[in-house]
C-alpha positions as CSV (number, residue, x, y, z in Angstrom):
1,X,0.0,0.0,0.0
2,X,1.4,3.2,-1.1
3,X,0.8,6.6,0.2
4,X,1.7,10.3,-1.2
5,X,1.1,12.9,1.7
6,X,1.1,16.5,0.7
7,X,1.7,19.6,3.0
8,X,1.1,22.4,1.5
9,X,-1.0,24.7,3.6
10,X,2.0,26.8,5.0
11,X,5.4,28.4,3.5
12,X,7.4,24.8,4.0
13,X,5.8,22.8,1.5
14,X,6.7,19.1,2.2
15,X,5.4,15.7,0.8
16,X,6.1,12.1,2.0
17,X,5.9,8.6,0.5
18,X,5.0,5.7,2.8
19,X,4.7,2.1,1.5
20,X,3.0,-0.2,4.1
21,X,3.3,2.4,6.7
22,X,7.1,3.2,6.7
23,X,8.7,6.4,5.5
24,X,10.2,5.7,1.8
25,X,10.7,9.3,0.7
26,X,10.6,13.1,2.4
27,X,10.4,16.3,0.3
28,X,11.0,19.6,2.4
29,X,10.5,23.2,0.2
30,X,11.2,25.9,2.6
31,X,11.5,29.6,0.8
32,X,14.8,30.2,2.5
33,X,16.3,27.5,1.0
34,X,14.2,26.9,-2.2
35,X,16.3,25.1,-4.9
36,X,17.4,27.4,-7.8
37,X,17.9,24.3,-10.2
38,X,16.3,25.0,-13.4
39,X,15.8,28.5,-13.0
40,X,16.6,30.6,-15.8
41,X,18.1,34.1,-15.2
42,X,19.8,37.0,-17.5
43,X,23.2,37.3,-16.3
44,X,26.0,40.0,-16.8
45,X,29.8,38.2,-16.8
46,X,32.0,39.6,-14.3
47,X,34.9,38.4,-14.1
48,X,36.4,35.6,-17.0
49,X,39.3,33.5,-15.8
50,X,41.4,32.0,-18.8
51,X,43.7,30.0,-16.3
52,X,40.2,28.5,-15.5
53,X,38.9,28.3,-19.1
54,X,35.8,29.8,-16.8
55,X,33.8,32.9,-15.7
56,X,31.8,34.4,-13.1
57,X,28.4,35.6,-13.6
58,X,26.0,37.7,-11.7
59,X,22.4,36.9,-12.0
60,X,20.9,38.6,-9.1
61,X,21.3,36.3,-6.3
62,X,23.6,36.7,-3.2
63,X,26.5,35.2,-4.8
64,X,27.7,35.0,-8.5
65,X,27.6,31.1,-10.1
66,X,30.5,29.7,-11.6
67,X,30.6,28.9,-15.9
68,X,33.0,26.7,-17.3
69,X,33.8,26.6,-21.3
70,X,32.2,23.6,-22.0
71,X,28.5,25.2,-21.2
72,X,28.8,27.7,-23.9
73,X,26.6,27.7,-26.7
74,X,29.5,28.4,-29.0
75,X,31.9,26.1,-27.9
76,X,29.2,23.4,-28.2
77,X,28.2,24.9,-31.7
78,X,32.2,24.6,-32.6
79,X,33.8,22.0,-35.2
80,X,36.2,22.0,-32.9
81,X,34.5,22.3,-29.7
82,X,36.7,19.5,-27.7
83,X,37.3,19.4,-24.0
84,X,40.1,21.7,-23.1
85,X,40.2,23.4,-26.6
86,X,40.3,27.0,-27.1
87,X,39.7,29.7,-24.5
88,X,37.0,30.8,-22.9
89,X,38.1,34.6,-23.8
90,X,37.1,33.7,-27.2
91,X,33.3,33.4,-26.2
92,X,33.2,35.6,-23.3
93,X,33.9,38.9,-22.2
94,X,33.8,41.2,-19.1
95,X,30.3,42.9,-18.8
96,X,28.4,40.5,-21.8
97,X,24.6,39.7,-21.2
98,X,24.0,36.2,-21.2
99,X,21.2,34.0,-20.7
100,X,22.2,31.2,-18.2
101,X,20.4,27.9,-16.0
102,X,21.4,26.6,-12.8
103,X,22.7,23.1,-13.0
104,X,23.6,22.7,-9.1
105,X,22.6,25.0,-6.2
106,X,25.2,27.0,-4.3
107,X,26.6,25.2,-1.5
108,X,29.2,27.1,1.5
109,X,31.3,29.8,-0.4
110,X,30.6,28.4,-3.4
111,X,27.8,29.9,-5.8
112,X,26.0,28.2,-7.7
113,X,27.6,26.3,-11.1
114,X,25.7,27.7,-14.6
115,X,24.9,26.3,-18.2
116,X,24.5,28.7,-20.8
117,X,22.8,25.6,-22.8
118,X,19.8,26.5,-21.9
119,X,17.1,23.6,-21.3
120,X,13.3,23.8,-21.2
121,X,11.5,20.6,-20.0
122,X,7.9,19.5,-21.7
123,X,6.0,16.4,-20.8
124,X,7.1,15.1,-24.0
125,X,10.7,16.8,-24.8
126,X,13.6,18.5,-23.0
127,X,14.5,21.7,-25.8
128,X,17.7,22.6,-26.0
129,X,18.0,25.9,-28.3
130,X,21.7,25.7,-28.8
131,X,22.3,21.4,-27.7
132,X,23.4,20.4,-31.0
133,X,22.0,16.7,-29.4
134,X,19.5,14.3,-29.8
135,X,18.6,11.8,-27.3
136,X,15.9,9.1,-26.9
137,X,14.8,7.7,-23.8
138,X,16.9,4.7,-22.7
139,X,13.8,2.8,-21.8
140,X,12.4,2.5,-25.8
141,X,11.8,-1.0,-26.6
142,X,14.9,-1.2,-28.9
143,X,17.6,0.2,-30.7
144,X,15.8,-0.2,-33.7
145,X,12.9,2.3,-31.9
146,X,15.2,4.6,-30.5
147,X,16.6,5.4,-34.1
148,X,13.0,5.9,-35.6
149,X,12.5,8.5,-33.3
150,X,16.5,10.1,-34.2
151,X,15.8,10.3,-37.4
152,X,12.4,11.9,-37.0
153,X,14.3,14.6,-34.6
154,X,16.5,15.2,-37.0
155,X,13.6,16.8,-39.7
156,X,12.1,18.5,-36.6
157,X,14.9,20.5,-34.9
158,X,17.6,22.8,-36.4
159,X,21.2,22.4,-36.7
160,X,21.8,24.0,-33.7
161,X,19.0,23.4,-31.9
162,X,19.1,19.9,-29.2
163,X,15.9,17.2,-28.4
164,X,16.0,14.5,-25.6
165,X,12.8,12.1,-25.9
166,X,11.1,11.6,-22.9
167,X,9.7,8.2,-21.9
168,X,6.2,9.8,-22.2
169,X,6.9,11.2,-25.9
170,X,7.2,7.1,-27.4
171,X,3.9,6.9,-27.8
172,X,2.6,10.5,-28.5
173,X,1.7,11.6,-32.0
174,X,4.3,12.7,-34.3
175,X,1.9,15.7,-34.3
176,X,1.4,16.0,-31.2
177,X,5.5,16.5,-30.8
178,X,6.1,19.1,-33.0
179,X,3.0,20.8,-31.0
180,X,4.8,21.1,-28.0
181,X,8.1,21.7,-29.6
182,X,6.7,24.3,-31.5
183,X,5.3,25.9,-27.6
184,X,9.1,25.6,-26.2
185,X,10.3,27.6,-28.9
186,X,8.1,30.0,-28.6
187,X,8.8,30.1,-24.6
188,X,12.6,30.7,-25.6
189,X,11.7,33.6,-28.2
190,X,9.6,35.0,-24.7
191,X,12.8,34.7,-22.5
192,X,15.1,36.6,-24.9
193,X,12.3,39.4,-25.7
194,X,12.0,39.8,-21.6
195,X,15.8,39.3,-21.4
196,X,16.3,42.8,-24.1
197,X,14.3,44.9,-21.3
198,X,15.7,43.9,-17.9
199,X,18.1,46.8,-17.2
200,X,20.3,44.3,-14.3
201,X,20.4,40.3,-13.8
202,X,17.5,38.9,-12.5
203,X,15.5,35.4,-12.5
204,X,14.0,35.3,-16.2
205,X,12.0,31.9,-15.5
206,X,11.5,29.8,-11.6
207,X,10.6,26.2,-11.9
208,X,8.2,25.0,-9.2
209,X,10.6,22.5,-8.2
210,X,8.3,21.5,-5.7
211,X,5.5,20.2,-7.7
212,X,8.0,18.7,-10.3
213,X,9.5,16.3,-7.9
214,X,5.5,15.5,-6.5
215,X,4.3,14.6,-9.6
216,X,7.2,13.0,-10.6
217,X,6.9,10.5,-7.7
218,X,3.1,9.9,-8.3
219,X,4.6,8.8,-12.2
220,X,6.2,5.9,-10.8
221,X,3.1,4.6,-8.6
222,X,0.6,2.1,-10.1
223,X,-1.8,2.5,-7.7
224,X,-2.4,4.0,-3.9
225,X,-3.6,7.1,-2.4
226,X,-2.7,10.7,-2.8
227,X,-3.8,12.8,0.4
228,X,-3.2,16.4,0.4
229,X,-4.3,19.5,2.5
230,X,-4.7,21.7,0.1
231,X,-7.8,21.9,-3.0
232,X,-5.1,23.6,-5.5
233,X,-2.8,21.0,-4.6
234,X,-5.6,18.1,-5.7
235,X,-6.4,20.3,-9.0
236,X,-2.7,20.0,-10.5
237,X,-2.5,16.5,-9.0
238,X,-6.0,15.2,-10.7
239,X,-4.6,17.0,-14.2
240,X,-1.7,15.2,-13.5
241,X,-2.7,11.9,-12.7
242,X,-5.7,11.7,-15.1
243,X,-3.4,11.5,-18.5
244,X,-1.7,8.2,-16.5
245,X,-3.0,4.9,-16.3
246,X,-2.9,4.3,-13.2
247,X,-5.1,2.8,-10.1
248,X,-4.7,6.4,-8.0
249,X,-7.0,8.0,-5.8
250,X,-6.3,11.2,-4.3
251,X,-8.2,13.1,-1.4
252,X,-8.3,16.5,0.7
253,X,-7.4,16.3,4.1
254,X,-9.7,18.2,6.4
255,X,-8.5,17.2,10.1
256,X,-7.8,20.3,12.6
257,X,-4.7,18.2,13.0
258,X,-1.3,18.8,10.9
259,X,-1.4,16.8,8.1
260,X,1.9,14.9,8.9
261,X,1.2,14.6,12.6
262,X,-2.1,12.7,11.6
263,X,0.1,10.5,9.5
264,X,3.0,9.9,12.1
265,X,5.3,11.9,9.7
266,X,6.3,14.5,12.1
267,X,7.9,11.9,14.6
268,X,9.4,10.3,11.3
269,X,11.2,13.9,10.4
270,X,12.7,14.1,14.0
271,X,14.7,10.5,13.7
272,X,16.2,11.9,10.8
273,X,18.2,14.4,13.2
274,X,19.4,11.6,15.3
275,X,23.1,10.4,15.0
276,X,21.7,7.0,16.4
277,X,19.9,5.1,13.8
278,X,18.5,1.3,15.7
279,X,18.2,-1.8,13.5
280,X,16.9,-4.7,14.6
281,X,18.2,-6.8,17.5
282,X,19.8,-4.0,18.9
283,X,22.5,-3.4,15.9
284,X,22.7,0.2,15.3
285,X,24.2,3.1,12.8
286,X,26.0,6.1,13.0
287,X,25.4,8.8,11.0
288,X,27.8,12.1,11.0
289,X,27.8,14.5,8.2
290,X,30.9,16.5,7.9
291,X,32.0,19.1,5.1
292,X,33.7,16.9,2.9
293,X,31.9,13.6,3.2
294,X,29.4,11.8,5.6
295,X,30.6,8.7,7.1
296,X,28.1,6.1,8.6
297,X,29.5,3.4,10.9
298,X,27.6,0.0,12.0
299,X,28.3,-1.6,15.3
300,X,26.6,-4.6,16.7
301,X,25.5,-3.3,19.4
302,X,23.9,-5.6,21.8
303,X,23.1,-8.3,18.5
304,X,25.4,-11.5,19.2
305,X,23.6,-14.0,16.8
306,X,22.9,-17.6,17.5
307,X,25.8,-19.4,15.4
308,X,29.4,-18.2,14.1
309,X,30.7,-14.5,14.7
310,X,30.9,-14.6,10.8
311,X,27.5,-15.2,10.0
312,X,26.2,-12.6,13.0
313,X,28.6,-10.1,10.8
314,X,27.4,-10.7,7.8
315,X,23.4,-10.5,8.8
316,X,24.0,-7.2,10.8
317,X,25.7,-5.9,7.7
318,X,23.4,-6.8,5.2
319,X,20.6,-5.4,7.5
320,X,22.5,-2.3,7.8
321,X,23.5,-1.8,4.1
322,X,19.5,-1.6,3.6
323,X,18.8,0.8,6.2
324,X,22.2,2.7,4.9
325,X,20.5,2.9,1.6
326,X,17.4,4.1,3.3
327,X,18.9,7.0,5.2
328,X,20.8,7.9,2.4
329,X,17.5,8.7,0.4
330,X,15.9,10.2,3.3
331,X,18.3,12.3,4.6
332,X,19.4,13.3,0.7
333,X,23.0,12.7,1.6
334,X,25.5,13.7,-1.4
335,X,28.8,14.0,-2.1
336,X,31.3,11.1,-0.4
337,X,29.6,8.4,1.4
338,X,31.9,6.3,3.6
339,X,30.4,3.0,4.9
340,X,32.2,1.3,7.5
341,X,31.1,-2.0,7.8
342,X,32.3,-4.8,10.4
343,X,35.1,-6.6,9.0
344,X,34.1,-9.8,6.7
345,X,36.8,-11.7,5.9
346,X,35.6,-13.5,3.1
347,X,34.6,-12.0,-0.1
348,X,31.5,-13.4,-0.8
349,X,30.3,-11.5,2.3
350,X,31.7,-8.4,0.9
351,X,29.6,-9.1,-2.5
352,X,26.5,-9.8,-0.5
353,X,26.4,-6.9,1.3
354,X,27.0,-4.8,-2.2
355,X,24.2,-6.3,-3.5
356,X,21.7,-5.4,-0.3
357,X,23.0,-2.1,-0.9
358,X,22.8,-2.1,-4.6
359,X,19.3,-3.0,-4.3
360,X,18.3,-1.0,-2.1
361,X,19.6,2.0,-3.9
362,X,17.9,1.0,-7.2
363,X,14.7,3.2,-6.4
364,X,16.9,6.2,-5.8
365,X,16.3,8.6,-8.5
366,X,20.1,10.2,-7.7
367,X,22.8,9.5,-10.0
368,X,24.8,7.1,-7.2
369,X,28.1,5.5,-7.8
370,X,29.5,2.4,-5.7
371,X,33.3,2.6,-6.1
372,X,33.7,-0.3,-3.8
373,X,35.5,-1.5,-0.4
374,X,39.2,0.0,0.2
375,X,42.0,-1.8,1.8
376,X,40.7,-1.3,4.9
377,X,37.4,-2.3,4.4
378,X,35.4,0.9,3.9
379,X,32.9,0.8,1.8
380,X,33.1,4.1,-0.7
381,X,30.1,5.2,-2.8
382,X,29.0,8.9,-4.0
383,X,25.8,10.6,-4.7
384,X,25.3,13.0,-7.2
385,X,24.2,17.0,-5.1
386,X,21.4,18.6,-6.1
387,X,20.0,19.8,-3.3
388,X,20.6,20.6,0.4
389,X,20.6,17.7,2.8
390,X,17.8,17.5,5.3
391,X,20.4,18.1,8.1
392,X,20.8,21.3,6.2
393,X,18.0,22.5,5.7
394,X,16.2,22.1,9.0
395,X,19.0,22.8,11.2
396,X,21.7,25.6,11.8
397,X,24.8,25.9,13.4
398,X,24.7,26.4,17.3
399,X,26.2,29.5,19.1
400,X,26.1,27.8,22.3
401,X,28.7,24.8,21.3
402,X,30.9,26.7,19.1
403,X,29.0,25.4,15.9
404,X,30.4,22.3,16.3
405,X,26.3,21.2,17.2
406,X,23.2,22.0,15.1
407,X,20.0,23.3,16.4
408,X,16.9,23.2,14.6
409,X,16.5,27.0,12.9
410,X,14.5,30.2,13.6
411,X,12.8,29.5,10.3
412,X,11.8,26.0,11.2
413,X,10.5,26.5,14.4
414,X,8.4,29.7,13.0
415,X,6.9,27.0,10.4
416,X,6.4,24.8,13.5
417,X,4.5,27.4,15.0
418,X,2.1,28.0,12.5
419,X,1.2,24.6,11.7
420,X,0.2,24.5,15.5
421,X,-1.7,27.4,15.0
422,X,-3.6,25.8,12.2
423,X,-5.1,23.1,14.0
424,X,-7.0,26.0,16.0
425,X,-8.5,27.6,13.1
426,X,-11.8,28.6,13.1
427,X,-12.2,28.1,16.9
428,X,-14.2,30.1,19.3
429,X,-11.1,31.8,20.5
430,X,-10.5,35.7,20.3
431,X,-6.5,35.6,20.6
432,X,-3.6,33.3,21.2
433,X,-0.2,34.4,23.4
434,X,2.7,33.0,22.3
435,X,6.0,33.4,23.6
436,X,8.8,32.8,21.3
437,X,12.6,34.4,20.4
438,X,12.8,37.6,18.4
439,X,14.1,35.0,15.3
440,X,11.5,33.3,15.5
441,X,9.2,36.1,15.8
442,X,10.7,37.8,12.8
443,X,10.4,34.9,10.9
444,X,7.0,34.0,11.4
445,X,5.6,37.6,11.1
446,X,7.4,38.8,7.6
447,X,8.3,42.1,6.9
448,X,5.9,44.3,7.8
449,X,3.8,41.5,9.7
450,X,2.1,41.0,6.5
451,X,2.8,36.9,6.9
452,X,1.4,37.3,10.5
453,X,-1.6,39.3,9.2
454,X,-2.9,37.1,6.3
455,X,-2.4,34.0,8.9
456,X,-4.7,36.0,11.8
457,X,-7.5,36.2,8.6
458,X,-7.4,32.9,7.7
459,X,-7.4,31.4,11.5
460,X,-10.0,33.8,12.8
461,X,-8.0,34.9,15.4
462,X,-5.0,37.7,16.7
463,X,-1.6,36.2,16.9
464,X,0.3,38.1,20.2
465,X,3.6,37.7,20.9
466,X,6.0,38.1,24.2
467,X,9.7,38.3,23.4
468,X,11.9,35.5,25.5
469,X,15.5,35.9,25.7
470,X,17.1,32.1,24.7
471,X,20.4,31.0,23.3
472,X,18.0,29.1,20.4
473,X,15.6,29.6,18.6
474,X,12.0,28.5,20.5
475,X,8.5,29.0,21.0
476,X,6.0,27.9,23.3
477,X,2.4,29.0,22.8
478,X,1.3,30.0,26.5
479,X,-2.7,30.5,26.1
480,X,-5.8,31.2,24.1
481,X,-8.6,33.6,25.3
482,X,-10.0,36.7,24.6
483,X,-8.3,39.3,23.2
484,X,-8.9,41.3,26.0
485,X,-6.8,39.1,28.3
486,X,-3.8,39.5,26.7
487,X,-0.7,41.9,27.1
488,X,-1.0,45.3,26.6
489,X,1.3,46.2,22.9
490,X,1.5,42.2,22.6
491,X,-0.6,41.9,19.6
């Protein structure tokens, strides 16, 4: 039995899988730290570094992204456009316009890495004005199929224009296809018309990120139930799910009750801040994330098996390479993964355990490369980055310990504090007191209180605050009455 739940009702938009009850997949959108991946922007070069055969662009954000040579248009459009050929000062200068896409979000001091190959994703089609490629979807029938549809792209696009087939497009209409390619070209004229009168760099075109990775989980489901707290949500979902033949029935939630706390989500989220991860018969993981790489250590624990010590080895790390897959996904660690696994002497241990992990890993939509065990016996493997990590995301660095801790984040714990809220909309209540840190306060209220405001319309009732002086950021909601009974200059 599979399960989408969809929070939407608040700022942090999140969605969760569960199959037969247990956590299988968590999406968490929070505005702060909304992914730019896709987004299309007009940038102005700044600086171009030959040694690099690179530049850096502005486009608007906090910090200029990074483009290499090899996502130029004209070095792709080059006869001669080879991998460390040429320089980049022959197709770039200091102070050009350029239209540019984010291929991976900025991450520490780094900005954010660009294309200049712009892409534009359709149901049926990814258009590439200046790709120069055509690629069919690896899961066509046969070679013999995937050619057809090559040599049909090849009447359809341009010299210098690029087509990947989607899975969905093998069996559309010929017509159909050069319908919607005919749609993305006119959205790329659009871009470079509103490109000409943008004075300074600035997003051209935001993906809803969000929604794309929903929908493109409910793709893969055959059947099960899609519950979400939001009508608008149910609209794009039944557009969605309607052109797919599948066995899916989806639902508004109406419970007073966050939508994940009636599911048992919430409690889920919090496990994934734990170190500690339990298997079964007390065999447990370790889980630290560092800068560089996240390492995840198995132990025992209190598990002593009934036969050999080899066989007890080899079951808790089998068992752990599953839930080390699990994490993985969940958590949306990337980067260097080190596994350190007890030590198994023989090899055909070694290959078992690769195997539960391989499997495991199969339904992971990331790009994920085993590289294998090292000398000493540490498992290596990377993830492909496109995203913050849950850890990340939720938490921030703690001025008590010296930032060697995390703490969960002013602008989680405002989000915390309005899903509360929510469950109390509509109630016979006048007012509510809360009493919170001036973080949390700031975010929760917006600038100009106009977050705070539109919230107080839609719950029916004043939100007042008193200020408390903490080393993190909290909340705690104190009491609902009438407004009468609450602080003077509070509200």
């Amino acid at each position: 039995m599979e399960q989408l739940i969809i929070n939407t009702v608040s700022r942090e938009r999140r969605f969760a899988l569960l199959k037969d009850g247990l956590l299988e997949r968590i999406y968490i959108e929070q505005p702060g730290h909304q992914s730019l991946v896709g987004n299309i922007y007009l940038g102005v070069v700044e600086r171009v570094i030959p040694g690099m055969n690179a530049a850096f662009v502005d486009i608007g954000e906090e910090m200029s992204g990074f483009l290499s040579i090899d996502k130029l248009p004209g070095f792709v459009l080059s006869r001669d456009g080879q991998k460390g050929s040429g320089s980049i000062s022959s197709f770039l200068h200091q102070g050009e316009r350029v239209l540019v896409q984010v291929e991976k979000d900025a991450a520490g001091t780094k900005g954010a890495r660009l294309t200049a190959v712009i892409e534009i994703q359709g149901h049926n089609l990814v258009y590439m004005p200046n790709g120069k490629y055509i690629a069919v979807s690896k899961k066509a029938e046969s070679h013999e199929v995937r050619d057809k549809w090559r040599q049909f792209a090849k009447t359809l696009k341009t010299a210098e224009e690029g087509l990947i087939f989607r899975t969905e497009s093998l069996s559309q209409t010929e017509e159909k296809i050069k319908a919607e390619l005919e749609q993305h070209r006119e959205t790329y004229k659009h871009l470079q018309q509103n490109s000409s009168s943008m004075k300074k760099p600035g997003v051209l075109y935001r993906r809803d990120a969000f929604f794309e990775e929903a929908l493109a989980v409910i793709a893969t489901l055959d059947q099960g139930t899609i519950v979400t707290d939001s009508l608008d949500s149910k609209k794009k979902i039944d557009t969605f799910a309607g052109s797919m033949d599948a066995d899916l029935v989806a639902s508004v939630y109406n419970g007073k009750e966050n939508i994940f706390s009636a599911y048992q989500i919430e409690h889920e989220i919090d496990k994934l801040g734990k170190r500690i991860v339990w298997l079964d018969k007390g065999a447990y993981l370790v889980i630290d994330e560092a800068e560089a790489l996240t390492v995840i250590d198995v132990n025992t624990g209190k598990f002593s098996g009934k036969n050999s010590l080899e066989e007890t080895v080899l079951k808790t790390n089998i068992s752990a390479a599953a839930e080390a897959a699990r994490q993985i996904r969940l958590r949306d660690l990337a980067g260097i993964i080190l596994i350190d696994f007890i030590d198994m002497k023989a090899s055909k241990s070694r290959n078992n355990v690769l195997d539960a992990l391989r499997k495991e890993l199969q339904s992971d939509g990331r790009r994920t490369r085993i590289v294998g065990f090292t000398d000493l016996g540490i498992l290596q493997l990377t993830r492909k980055k496109t995203k913050l990590s849950i850890s990340e995301a939720l938490t921030e660095r703690c001025g008590t310990c010296g930032g060697t801790g995390r703490v969960l984040g002013a602008e989680t714990m405002a989000y915390r504090l309005e899903r509360s809220l929510w469950e109390y909309r509509n109630s016979d209540y006048e007012a509510v007191l809360v009493a919170a840190s001036k973080d949390v306060i700031g975010h929760f209220s917006g600038e100009g209180g106009i977050h705070k405001t539109r919230l107080e319309d839609v719950l029916g009732f004043k939100i007042c605050f008193r200020v408390t002086e903490t080393v993190k950021p909290s909340y705690e909601i104190l009491k609902f009455g009438a407004f009468s009974e609450m602080p003077e200059g509070s509200c």
